[in-house]
N, C-alpha and C positions, 0 to 999 in steps of 0.2 A: 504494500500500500504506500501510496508515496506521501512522505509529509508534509507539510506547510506551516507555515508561521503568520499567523494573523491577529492582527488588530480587532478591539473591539472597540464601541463604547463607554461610557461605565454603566451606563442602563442596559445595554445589552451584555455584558459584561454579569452582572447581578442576576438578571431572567438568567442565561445558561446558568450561572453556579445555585437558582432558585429549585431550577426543573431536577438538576445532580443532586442537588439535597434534598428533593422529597423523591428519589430515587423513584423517577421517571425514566432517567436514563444511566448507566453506570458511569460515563464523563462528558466533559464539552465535545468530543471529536465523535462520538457516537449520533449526539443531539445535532451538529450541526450538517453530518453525512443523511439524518434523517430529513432536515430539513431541507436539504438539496434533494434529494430523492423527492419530495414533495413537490417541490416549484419546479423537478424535471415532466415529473406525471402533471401538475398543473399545465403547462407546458402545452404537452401534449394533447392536450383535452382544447387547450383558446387553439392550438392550430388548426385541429378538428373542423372546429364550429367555424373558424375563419374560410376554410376552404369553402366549406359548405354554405357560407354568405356569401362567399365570392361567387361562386355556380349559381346560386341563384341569382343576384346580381346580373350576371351577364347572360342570364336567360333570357332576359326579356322580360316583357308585359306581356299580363293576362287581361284579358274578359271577362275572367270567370268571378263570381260575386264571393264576398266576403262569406257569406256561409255552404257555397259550392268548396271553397276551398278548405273551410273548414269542415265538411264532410268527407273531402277526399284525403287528409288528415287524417280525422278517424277509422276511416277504413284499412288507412294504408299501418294504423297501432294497431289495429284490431285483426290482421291479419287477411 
């Protein structure tokens, strides 16, 4: 695993040594790999939705009425 040397705040500084003292996590390097693991998966999830606004976006215009569309919606969760 490779190591690093980083800076904190002192607020953020006191949260990580808060979360290691009510042993949430066993040290800062566990909490802060957890917390990138997080905003990696967060991440991944805004890219998702972003493609998916983008395709629609560049679809075009519909016709079809606000509760056409919300029908074809439902049918399309419901299988």
């Amino acid at each position: 695993m490779a190591r690093q040397s980083i800076s904190f705040t002192k607020p953020n500084d006191e949260w990580l040594k808060t979360q290691v003292d009510k042993k949430e996590y066993s040290s800062k390097s566990e909490l802060v790999n957890d917390l990138i693991r997080q905003a990696r998966k967060q991440q991944v999830e805004i890219n998702w939705i972003r493609a998916k606004l983008e395709k629609a976006e560049n679809s075009g215009f519909t016709s079809e009425s606000e509760n056409e569309i919300l029908a074809q919606s439902k049918s399309l969760l419901n299988g």
